[in-house]
C-alpha angles and dihedrals in degrees: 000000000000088000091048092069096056096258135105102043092137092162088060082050095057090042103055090032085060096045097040083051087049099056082043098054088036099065107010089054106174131223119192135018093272096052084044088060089052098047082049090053086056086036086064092045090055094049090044100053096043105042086056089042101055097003116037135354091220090159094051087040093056092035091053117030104024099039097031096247109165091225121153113234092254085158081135092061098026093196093142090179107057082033079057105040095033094234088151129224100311097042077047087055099052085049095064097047090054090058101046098055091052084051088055096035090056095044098055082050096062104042092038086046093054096042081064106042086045097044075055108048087048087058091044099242147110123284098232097133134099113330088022089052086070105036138010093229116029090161095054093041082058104058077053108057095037091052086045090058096044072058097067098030098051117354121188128181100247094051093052090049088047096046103069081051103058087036083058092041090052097045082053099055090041089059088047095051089040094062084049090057092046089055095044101044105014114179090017094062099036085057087053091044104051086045097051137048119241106228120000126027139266115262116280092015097091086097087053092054082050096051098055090040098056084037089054092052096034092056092060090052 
């Protein structure tokens, strides 16, 4: 009866926690323990989303029962915010698409990101092409925009207390590599930065962002 209601698939929840770890160690790969602490704080976003998504609805529970909150055990569905807001199945769909395309969106941004910056640091150069032209940091902007988008498909409490700190964490460790650079490539760097944001795009050059990253993917098929 428990499964029936969409929760307490525990063994969905260690699947897609593993594979979801994997992507993240794959192409964040820290370094040191710092970058460590930052990797486990995505690390607990990752636990968090999914052991509500496939184990235990814990934000509806509180919403609903502890607080009061009429909202309906859409644990099946898990959109908090068309079962809030009572948008209904289809609102509830597009909700879901939203959210999805930020995820992979996010997603090409990081490993494309990382194929770049590591295809750099082999030869012994600065990362400054495609992907690096439009933003400083088009891995860390990643992890942005895809955990942005698990936001509005499937929001917990836990996961929206976790993101501004791992926004703050990664703005840190941007700063940090960033003096490295500084001290590595000097002038060289200080031109790119002062030409290129460091994490979101200039107006009107989102599209821009789109269309490397979609070039990047589209050379290796």
């Amino acid at each position: 009866m428990e499964r029936a209601t969409g929760i307490g698939f525990w063994e969905l929840t260690v699947l897609m926690i593993v594979i979801a770890s994997w992507l993240l160690y794959r192409y964040v790969a820290p370094r040191s323990w710092r970058e460590w602490t930052r990797a486990g704080l995505i690390q607990a976003f990752i636990i968090a989303l999914y052991a509500e998504m496939y184990g235990f609805p814990l934000t509806i529970y509180i919403l609903s029962g502890l607080l009061g909150w009429d909202i309906p055990w859409l644990h099946e569905s898990g959109h908090l915010w068309a079962a809030l807001f009572g948008w209904g199945d289809a609102a509830a769909m597009v909700e879901m698409v939203i959210g999805y395309a930020f995820v992979f969106f996010g997603i090409f941004l990081l490993i494309e990101g990382w194929r770049e910056v590591y295809q750099a640091s082999r030869d012994g150069r600065l990362a400054v092409g495609r992907l690096y032209r439009v933003v400083r940091h088009p891995q860390y902007t990643g992890i942005f925009v895809a955990l942005f988008g698990q936001l509005i498909h499937w929001p917990t409490i836990p996961t929206v207390v976790l993101f501004p700190v791992i926004v703050w964490a990664y703005v840190r460790l941007a700063r940090r590599e960033e003096r490295e650079m500084l001290e590595r490539f000097r002038e060289e760097y200080g031109e790119y930065r002062r030409r290129v944001p460091m994490f979101f795009p200039r107006r009107g050059e989102w599209r821009r962002l789109l269309d490397e990253t979609r070039a990047s993917s589209g050379e290796r098929l």
